[in-house]
N, C-alpha and C positions, 0 to 999 in steps of 0.2 A: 299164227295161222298160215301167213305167207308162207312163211318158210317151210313148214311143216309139207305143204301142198307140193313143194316140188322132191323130199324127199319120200314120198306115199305115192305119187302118179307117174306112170312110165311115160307119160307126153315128158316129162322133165328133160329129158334126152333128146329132144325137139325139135330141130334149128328153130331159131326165134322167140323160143318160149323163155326167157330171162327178158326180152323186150316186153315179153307180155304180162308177167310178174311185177317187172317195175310201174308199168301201167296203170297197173289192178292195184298196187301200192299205193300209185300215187292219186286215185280214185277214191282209194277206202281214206286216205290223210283228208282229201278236203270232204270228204260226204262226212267226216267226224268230227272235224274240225281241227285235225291234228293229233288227236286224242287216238291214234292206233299204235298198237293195240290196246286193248282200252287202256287206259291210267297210263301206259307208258311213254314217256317223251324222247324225243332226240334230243343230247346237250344244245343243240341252236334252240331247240323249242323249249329247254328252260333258260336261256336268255332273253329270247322275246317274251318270256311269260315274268320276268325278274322284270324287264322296262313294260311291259306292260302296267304290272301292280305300282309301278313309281307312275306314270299318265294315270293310275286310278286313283293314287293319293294326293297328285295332286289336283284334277280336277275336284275333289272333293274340299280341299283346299279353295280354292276359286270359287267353289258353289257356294260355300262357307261364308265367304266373304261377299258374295254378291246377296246373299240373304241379308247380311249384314246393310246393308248400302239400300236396300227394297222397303226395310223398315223405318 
């Protein structure tokens, strides 16, 4: 949609308007949590989503185990 935005609006041609683009970018990445455009990732954001899922298995591991140890 970003991108789309600067090749549809004649502000494109702007001074400043790339600052403001990156901005508005980087606005929409945390108000979604990374998830923009929808479903799509940056390869760094399927990195941290690869160590992520490994801290979810193993906490879940640990939880595991700590159940074990309560009973």
């Amino acid at each position: 949609m970003m991108e789309n935005m600067g090749k549809m609006n004649p502000m494109a041609r702007m001074p400043g308007f790339e600052a403001m683009q990156a901005q508005q970018e980087a606005f929409m990445k945390a108000m979604t949590g990374g998830q923009w455009p929808a479903g799509e990732t940056a390869p760094a954001d399927k990195d941290e989503a690869a160590e992520l899922e490994q801290i979810k298995r193993e906490l879940a591991a640990l939880k595991s185990k700590l159940d074990k140890i309560g009973d």
